[in-house]
PDB file with SEQRES, HELIX, SHEET and CRYST1 records, atoms N, CA, C and O in Angstrom:
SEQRES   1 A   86  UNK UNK UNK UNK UNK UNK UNK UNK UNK UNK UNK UNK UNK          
SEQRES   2 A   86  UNK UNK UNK UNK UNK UNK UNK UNK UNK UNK UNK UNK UNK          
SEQRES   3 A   86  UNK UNK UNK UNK UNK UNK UNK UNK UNK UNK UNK UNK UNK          
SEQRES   4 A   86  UNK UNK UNK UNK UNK UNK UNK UNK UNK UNK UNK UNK UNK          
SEQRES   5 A   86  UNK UNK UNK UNK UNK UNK UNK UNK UNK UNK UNK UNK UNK          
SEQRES   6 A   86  UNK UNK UNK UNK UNK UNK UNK UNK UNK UNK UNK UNK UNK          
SEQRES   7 A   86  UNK UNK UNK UNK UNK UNK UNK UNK                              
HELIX    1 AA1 UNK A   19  UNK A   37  1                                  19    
HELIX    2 AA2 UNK A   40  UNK A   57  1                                  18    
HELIX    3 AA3 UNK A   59  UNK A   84  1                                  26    
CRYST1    1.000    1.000    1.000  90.00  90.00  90.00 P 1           1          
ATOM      1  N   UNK A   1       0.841  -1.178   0.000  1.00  0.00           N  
ATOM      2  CA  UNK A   1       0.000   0.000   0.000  1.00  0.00           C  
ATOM      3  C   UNK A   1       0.883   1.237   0.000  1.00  0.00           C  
ATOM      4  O   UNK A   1       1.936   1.324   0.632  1.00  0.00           O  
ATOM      5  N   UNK A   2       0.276   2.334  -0.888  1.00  0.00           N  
ATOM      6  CA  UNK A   2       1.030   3.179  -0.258  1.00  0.00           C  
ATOM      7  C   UNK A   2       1.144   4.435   0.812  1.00  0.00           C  
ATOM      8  O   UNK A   2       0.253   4.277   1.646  1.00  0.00           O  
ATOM      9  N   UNK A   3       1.522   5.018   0.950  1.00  0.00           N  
ATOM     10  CA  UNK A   3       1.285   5.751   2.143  1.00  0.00           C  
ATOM     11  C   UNK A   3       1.438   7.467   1.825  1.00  0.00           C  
ATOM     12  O   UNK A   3       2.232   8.310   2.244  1.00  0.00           O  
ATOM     13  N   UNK A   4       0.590   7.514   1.135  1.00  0.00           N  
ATOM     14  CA  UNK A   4       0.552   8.957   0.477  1.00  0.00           C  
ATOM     15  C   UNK A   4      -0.406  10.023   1.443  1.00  0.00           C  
ATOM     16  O   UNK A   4      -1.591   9.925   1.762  1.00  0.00           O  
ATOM     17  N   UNK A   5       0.416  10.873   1.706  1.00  0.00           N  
ATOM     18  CA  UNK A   5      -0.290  11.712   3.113  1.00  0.00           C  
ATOM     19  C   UNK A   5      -0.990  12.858   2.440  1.00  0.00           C  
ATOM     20  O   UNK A   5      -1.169  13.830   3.173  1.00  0.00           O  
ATOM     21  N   UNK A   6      -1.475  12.969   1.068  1.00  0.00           N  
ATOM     22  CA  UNK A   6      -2.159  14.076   0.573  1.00  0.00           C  
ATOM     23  C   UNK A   6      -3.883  13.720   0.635  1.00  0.00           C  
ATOM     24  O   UNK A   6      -4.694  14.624   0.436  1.00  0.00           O  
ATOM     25  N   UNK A   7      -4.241  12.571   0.876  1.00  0.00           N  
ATOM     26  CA  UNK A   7      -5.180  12.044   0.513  1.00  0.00           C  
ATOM     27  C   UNK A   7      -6.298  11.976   2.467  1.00  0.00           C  
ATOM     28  O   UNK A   7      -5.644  12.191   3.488  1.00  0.00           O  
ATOM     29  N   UNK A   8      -6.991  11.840   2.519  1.00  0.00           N  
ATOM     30  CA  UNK A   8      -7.787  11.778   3.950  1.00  0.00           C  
ATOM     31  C   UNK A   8      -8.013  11.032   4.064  1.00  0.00           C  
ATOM     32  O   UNK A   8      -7.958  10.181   3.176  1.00  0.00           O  
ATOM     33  N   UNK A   9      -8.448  10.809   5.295  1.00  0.00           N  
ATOM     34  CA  UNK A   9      -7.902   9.036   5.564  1.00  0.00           C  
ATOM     35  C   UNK A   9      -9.356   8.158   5.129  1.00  0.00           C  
ATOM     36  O   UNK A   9      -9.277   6.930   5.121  1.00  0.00           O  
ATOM     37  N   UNK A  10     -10.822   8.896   4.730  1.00  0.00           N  
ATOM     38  CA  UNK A  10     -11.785   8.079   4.419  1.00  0.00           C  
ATOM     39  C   UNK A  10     -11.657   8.289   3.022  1.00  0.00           C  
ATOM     40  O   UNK A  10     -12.717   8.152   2.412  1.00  0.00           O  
ATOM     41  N   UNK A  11     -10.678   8.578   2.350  1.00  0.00           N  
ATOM     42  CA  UNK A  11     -10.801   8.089   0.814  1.00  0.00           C  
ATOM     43  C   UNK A  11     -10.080   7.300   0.407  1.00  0.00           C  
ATOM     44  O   UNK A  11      -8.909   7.414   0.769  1.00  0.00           O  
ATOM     45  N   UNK A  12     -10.438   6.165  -0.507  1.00  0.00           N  
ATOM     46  CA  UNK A  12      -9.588   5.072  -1.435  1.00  0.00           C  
ATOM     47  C   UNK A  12      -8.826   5.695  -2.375  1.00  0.00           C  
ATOM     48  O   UNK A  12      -9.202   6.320  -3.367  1.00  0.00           O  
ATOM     49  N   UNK A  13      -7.510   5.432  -1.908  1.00  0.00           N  
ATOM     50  CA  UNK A  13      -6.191   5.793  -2.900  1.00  0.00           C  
ATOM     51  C   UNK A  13      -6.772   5.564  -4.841  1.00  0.00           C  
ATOM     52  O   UNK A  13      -7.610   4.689  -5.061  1.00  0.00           O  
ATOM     53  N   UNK A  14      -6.384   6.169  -5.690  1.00  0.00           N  
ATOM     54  CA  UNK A  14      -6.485   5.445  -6.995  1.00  0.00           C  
ATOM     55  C   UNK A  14      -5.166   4.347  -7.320  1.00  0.00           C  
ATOM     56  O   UNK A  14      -4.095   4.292  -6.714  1.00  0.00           O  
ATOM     57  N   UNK A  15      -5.540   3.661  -8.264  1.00  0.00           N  
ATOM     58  CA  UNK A  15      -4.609   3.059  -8.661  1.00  0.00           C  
ATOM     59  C   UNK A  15      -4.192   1.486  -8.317  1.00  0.00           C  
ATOM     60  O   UNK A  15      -3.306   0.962  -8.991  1.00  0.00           O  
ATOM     61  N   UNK A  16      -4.803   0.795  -7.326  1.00  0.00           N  
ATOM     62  CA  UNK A  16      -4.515  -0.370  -6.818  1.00  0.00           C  
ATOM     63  C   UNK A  16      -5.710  -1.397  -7.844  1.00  0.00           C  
ATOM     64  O   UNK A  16      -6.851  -1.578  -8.268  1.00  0.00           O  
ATOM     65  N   UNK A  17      -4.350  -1.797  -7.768  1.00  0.00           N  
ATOM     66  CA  UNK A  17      -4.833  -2.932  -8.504  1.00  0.00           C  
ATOM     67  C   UNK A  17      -5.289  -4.321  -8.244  1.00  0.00           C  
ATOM     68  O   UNK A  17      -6.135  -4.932  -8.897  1.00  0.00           O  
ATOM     69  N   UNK A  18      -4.565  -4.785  -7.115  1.00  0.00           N  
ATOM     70  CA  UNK A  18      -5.159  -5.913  -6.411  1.00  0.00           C  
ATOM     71  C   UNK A  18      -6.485  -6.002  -6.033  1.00  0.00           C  
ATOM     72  O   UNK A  18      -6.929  -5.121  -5.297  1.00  0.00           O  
ATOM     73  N   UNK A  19      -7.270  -6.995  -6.437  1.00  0.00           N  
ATOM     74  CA  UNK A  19      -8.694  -6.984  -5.264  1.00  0.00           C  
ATOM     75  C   UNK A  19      -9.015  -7.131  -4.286  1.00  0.00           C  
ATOM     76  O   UNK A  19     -10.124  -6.902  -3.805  1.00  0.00           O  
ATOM     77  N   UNK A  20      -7.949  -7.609  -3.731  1.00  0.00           N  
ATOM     78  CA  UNK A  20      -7.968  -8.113  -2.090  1.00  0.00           C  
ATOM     79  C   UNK A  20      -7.354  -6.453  -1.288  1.00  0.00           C  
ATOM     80  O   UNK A  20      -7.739  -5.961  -0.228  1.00  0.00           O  
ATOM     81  N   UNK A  21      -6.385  -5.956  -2.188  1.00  0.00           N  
ATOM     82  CA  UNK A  21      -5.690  -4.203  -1.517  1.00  0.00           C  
ATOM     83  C   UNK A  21      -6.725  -3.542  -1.710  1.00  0.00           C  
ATOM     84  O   UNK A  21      -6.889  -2.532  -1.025  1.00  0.00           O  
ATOM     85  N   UNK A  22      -7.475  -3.828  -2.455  1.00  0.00           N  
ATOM     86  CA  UNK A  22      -8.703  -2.613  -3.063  1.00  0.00           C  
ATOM     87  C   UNK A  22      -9.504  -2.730  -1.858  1.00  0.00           C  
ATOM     88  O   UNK A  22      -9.730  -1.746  -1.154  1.00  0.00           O  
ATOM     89  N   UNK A  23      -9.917  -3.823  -1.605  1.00  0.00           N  
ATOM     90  CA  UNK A  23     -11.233  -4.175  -0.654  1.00  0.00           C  
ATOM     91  C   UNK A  23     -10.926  -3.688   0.805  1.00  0.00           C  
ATOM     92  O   UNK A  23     -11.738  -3.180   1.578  1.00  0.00           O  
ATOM     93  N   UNK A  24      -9.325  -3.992   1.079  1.00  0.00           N  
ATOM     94  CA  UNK A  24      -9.004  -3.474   2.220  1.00  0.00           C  
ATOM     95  C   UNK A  24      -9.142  -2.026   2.667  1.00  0.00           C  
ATOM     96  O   UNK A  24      -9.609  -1.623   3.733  1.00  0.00           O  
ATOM     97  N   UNK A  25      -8.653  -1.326   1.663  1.00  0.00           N  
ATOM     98  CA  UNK A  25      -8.525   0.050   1.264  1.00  0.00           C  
ATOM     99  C   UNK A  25     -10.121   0.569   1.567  1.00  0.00           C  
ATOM    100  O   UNK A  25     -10.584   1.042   2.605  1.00  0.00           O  
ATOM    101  N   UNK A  26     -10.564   0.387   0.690  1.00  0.00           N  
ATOM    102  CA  UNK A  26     -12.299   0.423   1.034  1.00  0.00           C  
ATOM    103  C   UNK A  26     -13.097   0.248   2.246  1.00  0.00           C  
ATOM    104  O   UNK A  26     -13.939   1.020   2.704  1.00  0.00           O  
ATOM    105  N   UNK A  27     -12.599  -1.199   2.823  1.00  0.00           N  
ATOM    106  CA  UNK A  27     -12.960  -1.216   4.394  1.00  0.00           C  
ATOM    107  C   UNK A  27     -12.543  -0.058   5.590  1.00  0.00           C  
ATOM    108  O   UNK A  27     -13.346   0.475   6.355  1.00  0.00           O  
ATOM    109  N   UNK A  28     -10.736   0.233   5.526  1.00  0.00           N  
ATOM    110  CA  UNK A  28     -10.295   0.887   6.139  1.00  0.00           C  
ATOM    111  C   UNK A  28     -11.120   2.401   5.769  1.00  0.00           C  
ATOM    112  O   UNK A  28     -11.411   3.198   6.661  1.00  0.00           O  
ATOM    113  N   UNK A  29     -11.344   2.569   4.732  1.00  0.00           N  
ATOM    114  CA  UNK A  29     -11.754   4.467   4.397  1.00  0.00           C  
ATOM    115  C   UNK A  29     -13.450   4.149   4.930  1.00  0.00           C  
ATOM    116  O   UNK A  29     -13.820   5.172   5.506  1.00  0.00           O  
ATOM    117  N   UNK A  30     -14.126   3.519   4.930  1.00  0.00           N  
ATOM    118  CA  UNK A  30     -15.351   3.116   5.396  1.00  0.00           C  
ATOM    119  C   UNK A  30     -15.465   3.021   6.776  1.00  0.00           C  
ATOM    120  O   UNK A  30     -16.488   3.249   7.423  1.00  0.00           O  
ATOM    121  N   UNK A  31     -14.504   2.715   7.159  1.00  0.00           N  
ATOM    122  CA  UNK A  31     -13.874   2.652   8.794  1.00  0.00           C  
ATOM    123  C   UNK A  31     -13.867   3.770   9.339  1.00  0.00           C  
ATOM    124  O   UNK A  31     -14.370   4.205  10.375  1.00  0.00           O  
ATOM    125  N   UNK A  32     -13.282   4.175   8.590  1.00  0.00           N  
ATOM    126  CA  UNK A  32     -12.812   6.119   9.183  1.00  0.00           C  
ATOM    127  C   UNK A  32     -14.229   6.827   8.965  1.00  0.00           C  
ATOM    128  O   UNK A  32     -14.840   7.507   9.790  1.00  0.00           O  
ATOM    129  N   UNK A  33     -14.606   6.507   7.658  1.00  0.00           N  
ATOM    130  CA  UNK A  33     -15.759   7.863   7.653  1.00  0.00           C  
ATOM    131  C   UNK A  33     -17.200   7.393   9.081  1.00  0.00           C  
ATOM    132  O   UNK A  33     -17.892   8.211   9.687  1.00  0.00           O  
ATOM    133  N   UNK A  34     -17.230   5.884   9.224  1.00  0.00           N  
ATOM    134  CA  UNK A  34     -18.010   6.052  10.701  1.00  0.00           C  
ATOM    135  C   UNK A  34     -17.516   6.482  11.634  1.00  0.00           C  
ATOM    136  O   UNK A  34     -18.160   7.300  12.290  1.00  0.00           O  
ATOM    137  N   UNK A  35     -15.987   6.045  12.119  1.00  0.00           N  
ATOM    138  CA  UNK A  35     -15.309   7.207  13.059  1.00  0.00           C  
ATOM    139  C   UNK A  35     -15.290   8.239  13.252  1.00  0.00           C  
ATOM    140  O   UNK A  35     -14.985   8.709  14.349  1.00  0.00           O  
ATOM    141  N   UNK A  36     -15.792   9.297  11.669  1.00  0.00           N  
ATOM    142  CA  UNK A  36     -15.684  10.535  11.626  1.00  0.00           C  
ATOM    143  C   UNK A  36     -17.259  10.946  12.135  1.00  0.00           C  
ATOM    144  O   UNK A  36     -17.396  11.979  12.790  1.00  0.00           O  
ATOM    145  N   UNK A  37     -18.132  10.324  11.895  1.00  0.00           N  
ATOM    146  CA  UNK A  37     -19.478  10.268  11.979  1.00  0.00           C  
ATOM    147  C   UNK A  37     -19.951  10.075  13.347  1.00  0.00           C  
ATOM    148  O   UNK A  37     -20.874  10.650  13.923  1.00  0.00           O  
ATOM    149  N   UNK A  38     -19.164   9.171  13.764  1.00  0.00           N  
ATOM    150  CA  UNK A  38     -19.866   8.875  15.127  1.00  0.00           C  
ATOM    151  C   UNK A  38     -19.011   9.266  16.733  1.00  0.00           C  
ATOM    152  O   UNK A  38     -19.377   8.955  17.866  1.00  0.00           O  
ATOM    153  N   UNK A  39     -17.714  10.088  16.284  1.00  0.00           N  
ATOM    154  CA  UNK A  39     -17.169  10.977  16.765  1.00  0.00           C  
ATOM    155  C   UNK A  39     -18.074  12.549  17.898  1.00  0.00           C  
ATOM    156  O   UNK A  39     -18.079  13.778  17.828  1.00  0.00           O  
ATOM    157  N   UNK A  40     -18.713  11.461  18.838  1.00  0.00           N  
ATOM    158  CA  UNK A  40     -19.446  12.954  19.217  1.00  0.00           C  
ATOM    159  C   UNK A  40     -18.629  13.996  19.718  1.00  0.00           C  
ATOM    160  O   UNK A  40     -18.873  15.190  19.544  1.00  0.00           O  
ATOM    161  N   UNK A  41     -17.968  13.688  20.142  1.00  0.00           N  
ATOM    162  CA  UNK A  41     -16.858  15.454  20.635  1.00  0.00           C  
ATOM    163  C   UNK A  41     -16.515  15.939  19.900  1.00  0.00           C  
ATOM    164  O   UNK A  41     -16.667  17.160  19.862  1.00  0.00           O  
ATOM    165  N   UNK A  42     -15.960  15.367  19.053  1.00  0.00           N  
ATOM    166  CA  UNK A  42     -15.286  15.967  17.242  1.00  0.00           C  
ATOM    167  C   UNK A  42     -16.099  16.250  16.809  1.00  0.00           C  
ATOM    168  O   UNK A  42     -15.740  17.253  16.192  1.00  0.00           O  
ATOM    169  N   UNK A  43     -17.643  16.031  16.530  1.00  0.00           N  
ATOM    170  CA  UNK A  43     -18.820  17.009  15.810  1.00  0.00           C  
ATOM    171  C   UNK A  43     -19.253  18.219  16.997  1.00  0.00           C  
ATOM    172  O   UNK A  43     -19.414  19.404  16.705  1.00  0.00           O  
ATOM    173  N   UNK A  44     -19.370  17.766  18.103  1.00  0.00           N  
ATOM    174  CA  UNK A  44     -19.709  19.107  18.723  1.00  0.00           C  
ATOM    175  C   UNK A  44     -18.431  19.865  18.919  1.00  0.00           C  
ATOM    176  O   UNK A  44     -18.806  20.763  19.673  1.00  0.00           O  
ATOM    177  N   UNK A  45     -17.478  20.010  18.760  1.00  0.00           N  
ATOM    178  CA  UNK A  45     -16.345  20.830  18.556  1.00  0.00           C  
ATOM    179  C   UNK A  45     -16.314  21.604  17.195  1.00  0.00           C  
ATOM    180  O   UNK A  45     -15.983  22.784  17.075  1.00  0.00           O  
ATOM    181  N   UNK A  46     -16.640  20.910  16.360  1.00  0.00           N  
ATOM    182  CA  UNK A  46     -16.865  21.652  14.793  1.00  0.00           C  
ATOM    183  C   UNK A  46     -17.980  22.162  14.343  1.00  0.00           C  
ATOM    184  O   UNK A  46     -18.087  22.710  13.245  1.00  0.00           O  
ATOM    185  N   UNK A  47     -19.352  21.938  15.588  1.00  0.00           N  
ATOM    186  CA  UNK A  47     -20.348  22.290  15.466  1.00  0.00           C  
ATOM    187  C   UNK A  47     -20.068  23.941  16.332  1.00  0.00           C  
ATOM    188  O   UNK A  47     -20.383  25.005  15.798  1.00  0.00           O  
ATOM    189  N   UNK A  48     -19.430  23.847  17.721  1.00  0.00           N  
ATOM    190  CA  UNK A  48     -19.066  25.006  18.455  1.00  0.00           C  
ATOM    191  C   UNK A  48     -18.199  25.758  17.586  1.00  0.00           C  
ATOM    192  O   UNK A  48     -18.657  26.894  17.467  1.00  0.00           O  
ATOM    193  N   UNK A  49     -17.213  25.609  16.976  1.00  0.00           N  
ATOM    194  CA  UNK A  49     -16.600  26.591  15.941  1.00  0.00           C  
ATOM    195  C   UNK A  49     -17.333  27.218  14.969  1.00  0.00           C  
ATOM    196  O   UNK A  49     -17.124  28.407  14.724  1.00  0.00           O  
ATOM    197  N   UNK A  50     -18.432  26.382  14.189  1.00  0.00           N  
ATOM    198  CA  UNK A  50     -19.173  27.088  13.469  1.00  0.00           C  
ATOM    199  C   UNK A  50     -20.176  28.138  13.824  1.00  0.00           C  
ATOM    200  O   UNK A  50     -20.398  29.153  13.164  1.00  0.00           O  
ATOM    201  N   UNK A  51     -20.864  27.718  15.144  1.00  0.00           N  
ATOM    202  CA  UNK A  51     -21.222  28.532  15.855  1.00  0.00           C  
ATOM    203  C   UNK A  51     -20.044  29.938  16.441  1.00  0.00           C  
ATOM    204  O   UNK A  51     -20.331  31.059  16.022  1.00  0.00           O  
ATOM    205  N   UNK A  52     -19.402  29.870  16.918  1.00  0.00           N  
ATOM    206  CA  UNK A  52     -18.854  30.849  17.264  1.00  0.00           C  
ATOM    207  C   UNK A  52     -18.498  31.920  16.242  1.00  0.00           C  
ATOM    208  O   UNK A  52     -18.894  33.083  16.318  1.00  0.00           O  
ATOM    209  N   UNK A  53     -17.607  31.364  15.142  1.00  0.00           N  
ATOM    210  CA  UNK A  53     -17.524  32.075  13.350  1.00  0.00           C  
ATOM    211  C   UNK A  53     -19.015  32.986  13.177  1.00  0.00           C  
ATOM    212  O   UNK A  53     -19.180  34.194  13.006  1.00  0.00           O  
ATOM    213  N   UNK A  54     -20.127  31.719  13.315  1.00  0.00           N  
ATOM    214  CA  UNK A  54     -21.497  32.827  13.061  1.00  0.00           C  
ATOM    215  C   UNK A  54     -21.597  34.202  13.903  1.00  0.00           C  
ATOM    216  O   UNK A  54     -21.760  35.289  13.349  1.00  0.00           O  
ATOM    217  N   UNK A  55     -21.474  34.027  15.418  1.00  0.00           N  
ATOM    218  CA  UNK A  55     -21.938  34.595  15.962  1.00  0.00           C  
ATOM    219  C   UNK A  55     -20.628  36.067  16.128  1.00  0.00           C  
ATOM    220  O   UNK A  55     -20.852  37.008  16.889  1.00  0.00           O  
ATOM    221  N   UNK A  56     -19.885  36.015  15.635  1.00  0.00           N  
ATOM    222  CA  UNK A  56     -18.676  36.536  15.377  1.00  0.00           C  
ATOM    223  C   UNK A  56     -18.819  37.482  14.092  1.00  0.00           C  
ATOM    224  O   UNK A  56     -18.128  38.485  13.918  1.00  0.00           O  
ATOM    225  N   UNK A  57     -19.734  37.061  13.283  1.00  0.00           N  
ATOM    226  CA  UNK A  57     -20.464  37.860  12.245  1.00  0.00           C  
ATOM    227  C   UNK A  57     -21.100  38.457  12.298  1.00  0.00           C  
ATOM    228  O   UNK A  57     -20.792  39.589  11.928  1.00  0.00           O  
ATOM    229  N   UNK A  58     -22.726  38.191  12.869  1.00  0.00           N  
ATOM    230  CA  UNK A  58     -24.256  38.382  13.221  1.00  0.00           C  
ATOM    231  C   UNK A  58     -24.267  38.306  14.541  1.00  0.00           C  
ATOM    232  O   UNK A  58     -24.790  37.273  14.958  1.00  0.00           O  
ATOM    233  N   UNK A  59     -23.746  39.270  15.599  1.00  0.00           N  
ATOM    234  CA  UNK A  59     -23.831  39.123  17.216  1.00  0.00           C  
ATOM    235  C   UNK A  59     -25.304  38.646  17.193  1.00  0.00           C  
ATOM    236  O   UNK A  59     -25.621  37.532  17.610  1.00  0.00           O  
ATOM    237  N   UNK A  60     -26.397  39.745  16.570  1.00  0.00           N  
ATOM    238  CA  UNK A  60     -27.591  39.712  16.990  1.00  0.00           C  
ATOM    239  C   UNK A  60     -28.500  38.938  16.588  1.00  0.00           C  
ATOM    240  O   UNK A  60     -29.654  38.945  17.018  1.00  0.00           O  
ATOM    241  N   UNK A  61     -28.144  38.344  15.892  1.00  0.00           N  
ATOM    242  CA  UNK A  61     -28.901  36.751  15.069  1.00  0.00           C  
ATOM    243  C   UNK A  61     -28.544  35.938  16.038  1.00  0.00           C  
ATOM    244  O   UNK A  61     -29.477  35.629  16.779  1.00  0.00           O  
ATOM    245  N   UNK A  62     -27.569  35.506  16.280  1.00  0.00           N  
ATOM    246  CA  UNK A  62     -26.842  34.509  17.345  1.00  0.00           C  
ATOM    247  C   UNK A  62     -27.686  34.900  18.768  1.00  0.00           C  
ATOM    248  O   UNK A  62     -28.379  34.011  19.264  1.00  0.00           O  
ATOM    249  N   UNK A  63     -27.622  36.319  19.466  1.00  0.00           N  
ATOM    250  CA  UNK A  63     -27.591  36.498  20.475  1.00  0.00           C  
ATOM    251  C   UNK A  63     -29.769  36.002  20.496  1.00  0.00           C  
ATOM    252  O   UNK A  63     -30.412  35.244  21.223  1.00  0.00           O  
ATOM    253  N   UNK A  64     -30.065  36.653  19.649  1.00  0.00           N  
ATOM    254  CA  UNK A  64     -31.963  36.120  19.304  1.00  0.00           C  
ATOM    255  C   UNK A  64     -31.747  34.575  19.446  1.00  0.00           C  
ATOM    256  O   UNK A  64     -32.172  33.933  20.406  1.00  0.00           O  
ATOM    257  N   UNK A  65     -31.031  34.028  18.377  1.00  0.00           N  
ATOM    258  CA  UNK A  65     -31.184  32.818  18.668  1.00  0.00           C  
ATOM    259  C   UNK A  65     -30.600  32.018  20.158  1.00  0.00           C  
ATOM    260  O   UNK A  65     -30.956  30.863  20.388  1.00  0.00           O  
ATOM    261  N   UNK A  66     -29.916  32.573  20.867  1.00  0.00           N  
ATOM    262  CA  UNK A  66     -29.786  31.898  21.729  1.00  0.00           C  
ATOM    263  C   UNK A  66     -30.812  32.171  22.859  1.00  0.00           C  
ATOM    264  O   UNK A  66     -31.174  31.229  23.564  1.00  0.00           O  
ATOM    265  N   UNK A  67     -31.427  33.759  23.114  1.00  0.00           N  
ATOM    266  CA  UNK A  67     -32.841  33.610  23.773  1.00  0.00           C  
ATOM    267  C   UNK A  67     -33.734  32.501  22.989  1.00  0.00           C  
ATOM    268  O   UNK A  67     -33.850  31.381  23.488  1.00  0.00           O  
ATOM    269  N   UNK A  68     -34.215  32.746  22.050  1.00  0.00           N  
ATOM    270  CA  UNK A  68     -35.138  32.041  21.691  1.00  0.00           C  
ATOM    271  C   UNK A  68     -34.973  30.108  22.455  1.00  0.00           C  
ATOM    272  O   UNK A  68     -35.739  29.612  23.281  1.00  0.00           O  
ATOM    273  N   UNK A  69     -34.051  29.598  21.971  1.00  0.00           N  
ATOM    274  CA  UNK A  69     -33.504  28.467  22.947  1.00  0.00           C  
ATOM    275  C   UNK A  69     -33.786  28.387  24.327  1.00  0.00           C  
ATOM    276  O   UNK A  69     -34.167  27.334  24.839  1.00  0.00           O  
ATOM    277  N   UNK A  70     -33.620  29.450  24.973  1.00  0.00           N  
ATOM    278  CA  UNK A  70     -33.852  29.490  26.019  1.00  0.00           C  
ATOM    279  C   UNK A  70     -35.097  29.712  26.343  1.00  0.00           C  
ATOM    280  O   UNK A  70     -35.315  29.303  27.484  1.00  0.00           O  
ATOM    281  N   UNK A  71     -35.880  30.114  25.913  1.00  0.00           N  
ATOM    282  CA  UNK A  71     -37.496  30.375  26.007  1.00  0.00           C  
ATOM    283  C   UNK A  71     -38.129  29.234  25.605  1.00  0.00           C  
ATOM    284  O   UNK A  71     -38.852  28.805  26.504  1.00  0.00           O  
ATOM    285  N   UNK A  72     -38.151  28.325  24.242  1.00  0.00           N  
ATOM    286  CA  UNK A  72     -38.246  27.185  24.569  1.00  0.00           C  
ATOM    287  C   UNK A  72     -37.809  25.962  25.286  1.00  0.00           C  
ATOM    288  O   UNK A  72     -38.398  24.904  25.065  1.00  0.00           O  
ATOM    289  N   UNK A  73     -36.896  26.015  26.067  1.00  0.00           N  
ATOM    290  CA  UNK A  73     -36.296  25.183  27.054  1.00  0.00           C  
ATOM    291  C   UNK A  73     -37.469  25.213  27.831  1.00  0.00           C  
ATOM    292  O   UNK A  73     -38.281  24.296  27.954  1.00  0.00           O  
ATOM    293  N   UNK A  74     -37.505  26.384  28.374  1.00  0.00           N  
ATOM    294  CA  UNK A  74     -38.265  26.801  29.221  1.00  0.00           C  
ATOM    295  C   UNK A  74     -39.693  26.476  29.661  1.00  0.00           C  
ATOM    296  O   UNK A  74     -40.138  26.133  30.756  1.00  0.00           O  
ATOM    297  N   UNK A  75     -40.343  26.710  28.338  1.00  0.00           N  
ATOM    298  CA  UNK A  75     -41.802  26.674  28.004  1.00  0.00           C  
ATOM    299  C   UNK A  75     -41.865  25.054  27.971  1.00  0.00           C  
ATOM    300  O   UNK A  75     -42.893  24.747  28.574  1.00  0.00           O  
ATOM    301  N   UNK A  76     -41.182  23.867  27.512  1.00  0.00           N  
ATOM    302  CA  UNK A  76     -40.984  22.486  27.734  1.00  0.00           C  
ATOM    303  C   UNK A  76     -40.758  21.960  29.147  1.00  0.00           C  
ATOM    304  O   UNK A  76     -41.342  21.027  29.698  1.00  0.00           O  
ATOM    305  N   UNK A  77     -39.738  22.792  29.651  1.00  0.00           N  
ATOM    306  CA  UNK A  77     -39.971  22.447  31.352  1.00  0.00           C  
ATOM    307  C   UNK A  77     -41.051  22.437  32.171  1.00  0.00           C  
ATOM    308  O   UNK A  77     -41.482  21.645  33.009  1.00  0.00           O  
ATOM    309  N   UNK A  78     -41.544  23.950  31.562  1.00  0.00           N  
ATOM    310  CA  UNK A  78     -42.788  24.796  32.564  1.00  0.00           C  
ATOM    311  C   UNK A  78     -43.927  23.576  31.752  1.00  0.00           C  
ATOM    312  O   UNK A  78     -44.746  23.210  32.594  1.00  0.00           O  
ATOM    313  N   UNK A  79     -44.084  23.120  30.841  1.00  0.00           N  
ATOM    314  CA  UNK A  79     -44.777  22.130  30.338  1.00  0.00           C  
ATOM    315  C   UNK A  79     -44.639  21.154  31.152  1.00  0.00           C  
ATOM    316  O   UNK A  79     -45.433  21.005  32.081  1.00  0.00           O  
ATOM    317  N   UNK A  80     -43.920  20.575  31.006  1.00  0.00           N  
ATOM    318  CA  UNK A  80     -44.036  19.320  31.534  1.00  0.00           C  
ATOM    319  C   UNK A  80     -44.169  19.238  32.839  1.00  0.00           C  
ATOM    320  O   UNK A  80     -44.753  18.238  33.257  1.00  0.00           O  
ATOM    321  N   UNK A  81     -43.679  20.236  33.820  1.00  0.00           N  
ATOM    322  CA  UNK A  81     -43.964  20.308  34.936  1.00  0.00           C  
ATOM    323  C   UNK A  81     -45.193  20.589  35.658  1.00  0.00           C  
ATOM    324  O   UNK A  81     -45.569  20.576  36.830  1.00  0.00           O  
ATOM    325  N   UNK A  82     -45.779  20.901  34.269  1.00  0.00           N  
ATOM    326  CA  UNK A  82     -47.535  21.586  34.658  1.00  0.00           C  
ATOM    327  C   UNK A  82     -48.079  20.475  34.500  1.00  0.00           C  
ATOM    328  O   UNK A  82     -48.921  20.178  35.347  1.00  0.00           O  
ATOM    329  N   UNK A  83     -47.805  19.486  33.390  1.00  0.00           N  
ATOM    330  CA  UNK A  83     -48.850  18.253  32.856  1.00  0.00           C  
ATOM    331  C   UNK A  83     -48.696  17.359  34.425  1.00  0.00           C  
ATOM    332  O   UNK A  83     -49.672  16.920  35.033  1.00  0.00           O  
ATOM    333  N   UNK A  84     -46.873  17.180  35.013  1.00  0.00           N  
ATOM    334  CA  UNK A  84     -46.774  16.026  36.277  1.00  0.00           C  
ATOM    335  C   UNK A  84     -47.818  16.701  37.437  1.00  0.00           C  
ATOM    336  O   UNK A  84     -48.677  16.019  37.996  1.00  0.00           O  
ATOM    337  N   UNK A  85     -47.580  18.344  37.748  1.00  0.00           N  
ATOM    338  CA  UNK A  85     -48.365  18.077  38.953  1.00  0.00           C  
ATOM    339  C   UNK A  85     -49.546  18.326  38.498  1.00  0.00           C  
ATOM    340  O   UNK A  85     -49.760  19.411  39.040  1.00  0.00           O  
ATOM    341  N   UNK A  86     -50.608  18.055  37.793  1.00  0.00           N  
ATOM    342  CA  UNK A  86     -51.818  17.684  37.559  1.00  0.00           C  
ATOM    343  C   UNK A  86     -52.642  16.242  37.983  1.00  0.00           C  
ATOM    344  O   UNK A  86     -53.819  16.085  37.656  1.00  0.00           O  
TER     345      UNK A  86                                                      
END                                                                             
């Protein structure tokens, strides 16, 4: 195999010719892209950067949207807490 560091690690190299290197190749990049997928700290880390970039743009879009969040939090608590003590 070769070990060409331009490439990411969930893509299949071109060029192999073997079927048995191919298949491996395929498994391993199939491997990674659920790793990359099911990586929850690594998506909420790239989810918090994108957020921050936004809100770094649009204070006041960000800053609405984060009341708004909070008002429905809210209104779901105050919900549900109204439906238990009934």
């Amino acid at each position: 195999m070769s070990s060409d560091t331009n490439i990411p690690r969930t893509a299949v190299p071109y060029g192999i010719t073997d079927p048995v290197e191919a298949a491996r190749a395929e498994l391993k990049a199939a491997l990674s892209a659920i790793e990359e997928k099911v990586n929850v700290p690594k998506q909420v880390g790239k989810a918090t950067t994108k957020a921050k970039a936004y809100a770094e743009r649009k204070p006041a879009v960000a800053f609405a949207a984060v009341v708004g969040i909070a008002v429905a939090t809210g209104a779901i608590v105050w919900g549900i807490a109204r439906s238990l003590s009934r």
